[in-house]
N, C-alpha and C positions, 0 to 999 in steps of 0.2 A: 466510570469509564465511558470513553464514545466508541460509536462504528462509523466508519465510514467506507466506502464502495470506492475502488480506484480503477481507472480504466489505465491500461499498460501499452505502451506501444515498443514493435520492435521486438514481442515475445513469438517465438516459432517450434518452439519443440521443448518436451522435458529438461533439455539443461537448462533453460531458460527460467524454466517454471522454479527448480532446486534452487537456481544464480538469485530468484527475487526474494524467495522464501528465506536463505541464509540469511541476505540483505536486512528484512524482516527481524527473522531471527536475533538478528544483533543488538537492536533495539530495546533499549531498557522498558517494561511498560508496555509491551504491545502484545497481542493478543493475537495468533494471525486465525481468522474463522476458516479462509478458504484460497487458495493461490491456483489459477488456472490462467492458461493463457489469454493473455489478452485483460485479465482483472484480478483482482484480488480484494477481499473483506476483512479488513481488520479490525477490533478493539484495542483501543490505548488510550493511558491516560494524560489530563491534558496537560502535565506539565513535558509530557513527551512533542504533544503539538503535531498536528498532521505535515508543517511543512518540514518536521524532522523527516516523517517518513517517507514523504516524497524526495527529500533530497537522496537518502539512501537509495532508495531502488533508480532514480539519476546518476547517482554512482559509480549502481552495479551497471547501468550500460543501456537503461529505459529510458524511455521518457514514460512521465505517468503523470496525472491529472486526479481528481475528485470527483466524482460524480454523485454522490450523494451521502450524505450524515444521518445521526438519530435519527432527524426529522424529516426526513425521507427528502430533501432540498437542495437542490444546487448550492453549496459552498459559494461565497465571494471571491474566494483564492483564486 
């Protein structure tokens, strides 16, 4: 499995944080470490693909990005 770090925009209070986690949640293969406003840490695997998870939490009403992987690196994405 991989991590990656995502920075969240648009997040402002607990429902927000519960709205990305479900998001999260839904995902076949993903791992969530930590969800707090404004980021979140997840493990998944890659046939799941980080732009799966990005799409969902776009979805649920973010915007959200990558900010870094295993290897502690700015993603190409």
């Amino acid at each position: 499995m991989k991590s990656v770090t995502l920075k969240i925009d648009g997040m402002s209070c607990d429902h927000c944080v519960r709205a990305v986690r479900h998001a999260l949640a839904e995902l076949p293969q993903v791992d969530i470490q930590s969800v707090e406003i404004g980021s979140a840490t997840v493990r998944y695997d890659e046939s799941t693909g980080a732009e799966r998870i990005l799409a969902a939490i776009e979805e649920a009403g973010y915007g959200a990005r990558t900010t870094t992987t295993d290897a502690g690196e700015a993603p190409d994405a």
